[in-house]
TORGUFI-397597 format. One line per 8 residues: for each residue x, y negated, z of C-alpha. Coordinates in steps of 0.2 Angstrom, whole numbers, plus 2048, in hexadecimal, padded with zeros to 3 digits. Example, Ala and Ser with C-alpha at 12.3 -4.5 7.8 and 13.67 -1.06 7.14 Angstrom:
# residues 2
83E 816 827 ~ 844 805 824
# end
This chain:
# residues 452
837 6D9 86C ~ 847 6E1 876 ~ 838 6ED 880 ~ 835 6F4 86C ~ 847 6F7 868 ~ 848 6FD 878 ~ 83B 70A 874 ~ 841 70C 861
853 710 865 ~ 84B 71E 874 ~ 83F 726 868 ~ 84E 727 85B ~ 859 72F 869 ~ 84C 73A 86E ~ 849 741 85C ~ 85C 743 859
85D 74C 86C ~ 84F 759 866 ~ 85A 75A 856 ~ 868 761 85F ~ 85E 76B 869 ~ 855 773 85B ~ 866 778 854 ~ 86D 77D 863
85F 789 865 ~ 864 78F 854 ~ 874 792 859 ~ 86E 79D 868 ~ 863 7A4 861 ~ 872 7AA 853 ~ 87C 7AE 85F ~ 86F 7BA 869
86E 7C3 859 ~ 881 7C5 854 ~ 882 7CD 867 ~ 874 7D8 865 ~ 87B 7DE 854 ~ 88C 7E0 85D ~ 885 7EA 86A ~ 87B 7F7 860
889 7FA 857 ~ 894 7FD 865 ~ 888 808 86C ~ 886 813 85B ~ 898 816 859 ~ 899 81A 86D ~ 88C 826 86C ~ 894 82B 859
8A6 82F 863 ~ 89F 837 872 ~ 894 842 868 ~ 8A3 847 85C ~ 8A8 859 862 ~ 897 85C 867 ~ 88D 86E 863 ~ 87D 871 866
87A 87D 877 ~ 86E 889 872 ~ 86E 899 86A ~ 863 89F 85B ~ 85A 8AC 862 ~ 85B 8BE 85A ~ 84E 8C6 84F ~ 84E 8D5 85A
84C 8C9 869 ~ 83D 8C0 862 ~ 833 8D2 85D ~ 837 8D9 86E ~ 82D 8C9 873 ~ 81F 8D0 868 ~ 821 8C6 85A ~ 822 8D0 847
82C 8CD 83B ~ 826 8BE 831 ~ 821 8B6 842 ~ 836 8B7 847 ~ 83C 8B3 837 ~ 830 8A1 836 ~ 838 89C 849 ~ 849 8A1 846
846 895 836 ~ 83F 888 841 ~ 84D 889 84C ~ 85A 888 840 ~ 852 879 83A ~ 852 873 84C ~ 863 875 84F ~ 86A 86E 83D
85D 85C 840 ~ 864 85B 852 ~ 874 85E 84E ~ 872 84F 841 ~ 86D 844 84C ~ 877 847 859 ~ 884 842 84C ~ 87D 831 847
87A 838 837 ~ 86D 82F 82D ~ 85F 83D 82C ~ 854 831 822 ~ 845 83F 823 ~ 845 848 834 ~ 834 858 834 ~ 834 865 842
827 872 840 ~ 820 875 853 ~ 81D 887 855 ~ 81C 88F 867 ~ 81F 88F 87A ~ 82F 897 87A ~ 838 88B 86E ~ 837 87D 87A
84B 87E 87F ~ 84D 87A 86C ~ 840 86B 86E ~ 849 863 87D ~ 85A 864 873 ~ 84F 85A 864 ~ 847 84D 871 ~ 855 849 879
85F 849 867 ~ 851 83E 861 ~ 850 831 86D ~ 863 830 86C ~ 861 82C 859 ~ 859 81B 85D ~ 86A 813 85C ~ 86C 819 84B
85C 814 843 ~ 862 803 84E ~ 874 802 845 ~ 870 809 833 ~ 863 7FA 832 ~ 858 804 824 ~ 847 806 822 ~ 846 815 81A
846 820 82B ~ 839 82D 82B ~ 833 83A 83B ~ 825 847 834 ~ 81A 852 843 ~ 811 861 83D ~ 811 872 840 ~ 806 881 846
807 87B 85B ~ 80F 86E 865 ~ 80F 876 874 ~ 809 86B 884 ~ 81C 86A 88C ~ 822 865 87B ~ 818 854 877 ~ 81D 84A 886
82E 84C 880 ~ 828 847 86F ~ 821 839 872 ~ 82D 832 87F ~ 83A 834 870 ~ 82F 82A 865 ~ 82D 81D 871 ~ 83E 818 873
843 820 85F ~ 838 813 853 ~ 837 81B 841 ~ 831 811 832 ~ 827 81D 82C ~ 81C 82B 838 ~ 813 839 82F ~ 807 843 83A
801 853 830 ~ 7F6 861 838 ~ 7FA 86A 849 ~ 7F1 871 85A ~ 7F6 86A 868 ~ 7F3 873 879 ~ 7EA 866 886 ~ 7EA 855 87D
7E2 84D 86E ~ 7ED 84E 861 ~ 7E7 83C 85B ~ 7EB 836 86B ~ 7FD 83A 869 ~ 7FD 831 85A ~ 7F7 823 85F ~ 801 820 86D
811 824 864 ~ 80B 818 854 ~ 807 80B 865 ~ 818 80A 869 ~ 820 808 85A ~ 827 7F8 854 ~ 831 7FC 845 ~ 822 807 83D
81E 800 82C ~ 818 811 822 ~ 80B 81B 82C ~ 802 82C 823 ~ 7F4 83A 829 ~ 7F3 848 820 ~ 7E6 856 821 ~ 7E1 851 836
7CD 852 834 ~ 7C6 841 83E ~ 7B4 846 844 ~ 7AF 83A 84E ~ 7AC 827 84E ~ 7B8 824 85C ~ 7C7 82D 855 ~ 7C7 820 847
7C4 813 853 ~ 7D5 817 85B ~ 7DC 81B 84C ~ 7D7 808 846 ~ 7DB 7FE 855 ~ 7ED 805 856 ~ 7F0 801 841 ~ 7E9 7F2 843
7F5 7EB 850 ~ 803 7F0 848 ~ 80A 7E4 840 ~ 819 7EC 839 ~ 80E 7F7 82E ~ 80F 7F6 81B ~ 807 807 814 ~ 7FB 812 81D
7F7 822 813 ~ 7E8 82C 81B ~ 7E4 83C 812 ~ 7DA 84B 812 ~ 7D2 842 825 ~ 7C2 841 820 ~ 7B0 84E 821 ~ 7A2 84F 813
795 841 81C ~ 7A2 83F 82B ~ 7A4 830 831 ~ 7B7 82C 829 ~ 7AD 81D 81D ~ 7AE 814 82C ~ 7BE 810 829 ~ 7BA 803 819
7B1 7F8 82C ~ 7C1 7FB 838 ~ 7CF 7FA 831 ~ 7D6 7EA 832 ~ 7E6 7E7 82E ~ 7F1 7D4 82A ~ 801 7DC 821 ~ 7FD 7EA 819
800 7EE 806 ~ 7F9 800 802 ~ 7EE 809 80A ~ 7E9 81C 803 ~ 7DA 824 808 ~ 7D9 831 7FB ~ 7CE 840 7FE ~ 7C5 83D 80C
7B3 841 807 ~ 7B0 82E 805 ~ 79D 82B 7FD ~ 78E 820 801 ~ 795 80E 804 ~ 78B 804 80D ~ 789 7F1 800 ~ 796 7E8 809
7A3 7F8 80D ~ 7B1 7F3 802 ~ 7AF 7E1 7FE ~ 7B2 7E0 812 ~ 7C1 7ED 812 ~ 7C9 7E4 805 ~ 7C5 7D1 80D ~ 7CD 7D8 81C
7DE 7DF 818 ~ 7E2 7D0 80F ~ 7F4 7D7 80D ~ 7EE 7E6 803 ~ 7F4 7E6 7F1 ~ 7F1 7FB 7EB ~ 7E4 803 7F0 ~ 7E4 817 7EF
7D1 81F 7EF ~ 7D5 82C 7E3 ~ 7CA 83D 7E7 ~ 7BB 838 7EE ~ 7A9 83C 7E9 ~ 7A3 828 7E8 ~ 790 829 7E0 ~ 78B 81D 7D3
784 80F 7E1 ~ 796 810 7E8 ~ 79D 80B 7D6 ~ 791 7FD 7D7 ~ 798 7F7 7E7 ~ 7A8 7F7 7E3 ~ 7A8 7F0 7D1 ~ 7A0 7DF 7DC
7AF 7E0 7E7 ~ 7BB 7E1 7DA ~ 7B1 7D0 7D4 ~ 7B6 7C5 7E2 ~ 7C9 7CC 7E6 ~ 7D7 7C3 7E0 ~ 7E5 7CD 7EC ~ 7E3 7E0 7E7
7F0 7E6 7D9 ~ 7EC 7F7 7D7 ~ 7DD 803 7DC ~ 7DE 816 7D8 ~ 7CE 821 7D5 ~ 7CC 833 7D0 ~ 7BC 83B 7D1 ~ 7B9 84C 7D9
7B9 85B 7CC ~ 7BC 84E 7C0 ~ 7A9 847 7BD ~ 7A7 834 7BE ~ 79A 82C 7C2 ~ 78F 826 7B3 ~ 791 814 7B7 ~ 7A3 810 7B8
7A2 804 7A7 ~ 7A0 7F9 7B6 ~ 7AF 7F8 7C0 ~ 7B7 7F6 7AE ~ 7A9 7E5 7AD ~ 7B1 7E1 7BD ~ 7C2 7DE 7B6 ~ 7BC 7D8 7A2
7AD 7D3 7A2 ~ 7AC 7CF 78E ~ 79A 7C9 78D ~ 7A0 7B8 78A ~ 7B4 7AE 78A ~ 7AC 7A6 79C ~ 7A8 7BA 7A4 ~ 7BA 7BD 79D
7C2 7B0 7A4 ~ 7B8 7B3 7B5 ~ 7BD 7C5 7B4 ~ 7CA 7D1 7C2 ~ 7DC 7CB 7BB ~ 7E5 7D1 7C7 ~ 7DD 7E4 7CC ~ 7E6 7F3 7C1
7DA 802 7C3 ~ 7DE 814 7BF ~ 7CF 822 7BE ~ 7D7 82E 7B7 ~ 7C8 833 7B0 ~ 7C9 83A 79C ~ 7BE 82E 790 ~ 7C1 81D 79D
7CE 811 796 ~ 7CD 805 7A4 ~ 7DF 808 7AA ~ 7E5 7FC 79A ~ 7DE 7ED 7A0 ~ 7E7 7E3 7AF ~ 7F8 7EA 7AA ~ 803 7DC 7AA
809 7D5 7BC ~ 804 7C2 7B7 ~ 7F2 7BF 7BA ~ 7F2 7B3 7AC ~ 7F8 7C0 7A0 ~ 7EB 7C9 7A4 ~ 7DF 7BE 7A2 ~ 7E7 7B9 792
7E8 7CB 78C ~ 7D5 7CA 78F ~ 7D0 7BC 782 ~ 7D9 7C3 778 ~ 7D4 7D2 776 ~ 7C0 7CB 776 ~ 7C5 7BE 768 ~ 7CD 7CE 75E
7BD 7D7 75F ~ 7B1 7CA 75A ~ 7BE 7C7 74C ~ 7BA 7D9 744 ~ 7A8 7D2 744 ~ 7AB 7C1 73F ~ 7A3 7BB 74D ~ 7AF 7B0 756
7A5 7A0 750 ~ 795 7A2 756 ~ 799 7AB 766 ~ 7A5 79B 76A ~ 796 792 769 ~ 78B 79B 773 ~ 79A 79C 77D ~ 798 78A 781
7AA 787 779 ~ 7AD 774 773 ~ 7BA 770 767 ~ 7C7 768 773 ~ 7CA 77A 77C ~ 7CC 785 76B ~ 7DF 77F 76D ~ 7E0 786 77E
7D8 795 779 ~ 7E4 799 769 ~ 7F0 795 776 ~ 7EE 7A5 77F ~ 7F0 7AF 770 ~ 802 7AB 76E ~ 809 7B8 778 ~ 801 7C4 771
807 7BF 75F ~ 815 7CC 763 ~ 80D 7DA 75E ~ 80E 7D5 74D ~ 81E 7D0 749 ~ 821 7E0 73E ~ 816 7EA 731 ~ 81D 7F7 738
814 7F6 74A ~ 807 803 743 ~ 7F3 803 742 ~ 7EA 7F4 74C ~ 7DD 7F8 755 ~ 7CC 7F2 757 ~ 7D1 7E7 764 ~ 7E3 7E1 760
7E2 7D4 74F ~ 7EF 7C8 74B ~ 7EC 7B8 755 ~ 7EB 7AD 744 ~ 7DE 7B7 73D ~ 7D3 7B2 74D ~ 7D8 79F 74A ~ 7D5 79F 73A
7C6 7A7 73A ~ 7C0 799 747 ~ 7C5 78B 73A ~ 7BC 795 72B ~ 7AC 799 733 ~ 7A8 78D 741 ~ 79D 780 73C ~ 7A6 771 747
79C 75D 747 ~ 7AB 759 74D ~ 7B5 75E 73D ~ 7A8 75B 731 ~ 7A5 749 736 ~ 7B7 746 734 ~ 7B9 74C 724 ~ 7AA 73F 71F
7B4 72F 728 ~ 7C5 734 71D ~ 7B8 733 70C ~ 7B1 723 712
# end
């Protein structure tokens, strides 16, 4: 008996002892980040006070100075603009000024002096982004050329200098793989949560494998928006089987010459970014078999919010009555109920009023919005009675039903509300029509007990 206590009272010892230890750790762990916080700030306003009378060291160069060089008119005009630009962004930073949106067009060789100024500017600026605690930071690279000299300096900036959001848009680069560069500077950052490519033609299979790999460990990530990447029959439709991502939320792969999905191609894009909640596949050419595939998609996902479409020269395909099945299936109250309440698609496309189903944010008002609107319809016909029972519908769930009518009993609160349409009827017609025309045993049998 005192061997048991013995143990009790050292098990409840032990438990209060990891307790403490659990709070402790807490407490360390606290303190660690009040130090940290303490420290970036010290070092913004360091770098803030010793770069307080500072100017930047290089001179513009002189129109007549660039045209001696061999360059005419409009060419010295566009670098001494680029420069400019160059020396206002550095100066910026060099401030500690929260330049939210830095872009630097690359232009040639003899810039580099002005490039160096930026690097070093830019790698500077890391304990601003640190101190101002925002996530609205934004670097852009594009350009005509980014010299060879220049990118190592780039990308060494961007190693140390982690933007939220990185936008890559066309440019030559002398000597490396421009998608290479990319990679290596998305690799590296931890703080990246909005991604974009823009008009950079991906030709081969192992571009987007590299392109993939790095997206998908990124944790961090949030949006990607890949644009105007892919070739007619290229091989960018790849992306819907490697892009694999846990956290992201929107992803836009608008024109990109996406067309002939294989069966499984979305369902399987969409099962694995289980984060994604709007879709953007506006301007592609998708074929009638590629409606097909994804109207079964939309079928069997529960997590996508929104998906964009807009066909090419604005001709859609014959078939898409059936991504509008997807979402309100109104062959029967059970394929209504069954339906896509959570999807809001967008076609752009004259003639398609798809867009106004899915519109509220609550799944169950969209479903609810649903019956409603089917109940209505049959109303016009009188046909709510015998389709309920075809339906399958016994009495004890017409209450529930007329239940999800009640919201909708807004609309017609005033005379005033203007012309109903064919699908919006007052919710007490449908019930009554139900009472009047259904033929119910139930109802009938015990109208005869009460004469008995």
């Amino acid at each position: 008996m005192e061997l048991r206590q013995s143990v009790g009272q050292l098990k409840k010892e032990n438990s209060q002892l990891k307790s403490k230890i659990a709070s402790l750790e807490e407490k360390v762990k606290s303190l660690e980040n009040s130090v940290n916080k303490a420290e970036i700030k010290s070092k913004y306003f360091e770098i803030m006070k010793t770069n307080e009378l500072w100017e930047y060291p290089r001179a513009v160069p002189m129109m007549s100075e660039l045209m001696s060089d061999g360059f005419d008119e409009g060419q010295s005009r566009e670098i001494i603009r680029q420069i400019e630009h160059i020396v206002y962004v550095t100066t910026q930073m060099r401030k500690c000024e929260a330049t939210y949106c830095i872009c630097v067009d690359f232009y040639y060789e003899g810039m580099l002096p002005h490039y160096r100024q930026f690097a070093d500017a830019l790698m500077e600026y890391k304990h601003t982004i640190d101190y101002m605690e925002d996530d609205t930071f934004h670097f852009v690279v594009g350009g005509s050329t980014l010299p060879a000299h220049v990118l190592p300096l780039l990308q060494e900036a961007l190693k140390h200098t982690h933007f939220h959001r990185l936008d890559f848009r066309p440019i030559q680069t002398e000597g490396v793989r421009y998608l290479d560069f990319i990679s290596n500077c998305v690799r590296e950052n931890t703080r990246l949560k909005n991604f974009g490519l823009y008009d950079v033609t991906i030709e081969l299979s192992r571009d987007i494998d590299l392109l993939c790999e790095v997206l998908n460990n990124k944790a961090s990530l949030k949006k990607i928006e890949l644009m105007y990447c892919g070739t007619e029959g290229g091989v960018f439709r790849e992306i819907f089987n490697k892009l694999r991502t846990e956290n992201v939320q929107e992803i836009d792969l608008s024109s990109n010459h996406l067309s002939n999905l294989r069966p499984t191609d979305m369902s399987e894009f969409l099962s694995s970014n289980p984060s994604l909640e709007e879709l953007d596949l506006y301007n592609n050419p998708f074929n009638e078999q590629d409606i097909v595939y994804i109207a079964d998609a939309l079928r069997h996902n529960n997590t996508l919010r929104s998906l964009q479409f807009r066909f090419r020269f604005g001709v859609p395909p014959t078939n898409l009555y059936l991504l509008e099945y997807a979402i309100f299936d109104s062959t029967s109250l059970n394929a209504a109920y069954d339906s896509n309440h959570h999807c809001h698609i967008y076609t752009h496309s004259p003639g398609s009023d798809i867009g106004r189903f899915n519109t509220y944010s609550d799944p169950t008002l969209n479903r609810r919005k649903k019956i409603y609107l089917l109940l209505s319809k049959r109303n016009r016909r009188r046909e709510n009675a015998s389709f309920l029972e075809l339906d399958g519908i016994g009495i004890k769930h017409i209450p529930q039903i007329l239940s999800l009518l009640k919201p909708f009993s807004d609309h017609h609160l005033h005379d005033g509300y203007g012309i109903q349409g064919e699908d919006e009827v007052k919710p007490l017609s449908i019930a009554y029509e139900i009472m009047r025309d259904w033929r119910m045993p139930e109802l009938y049998n015990l109208d005869v007990m009460e004469e008995d």
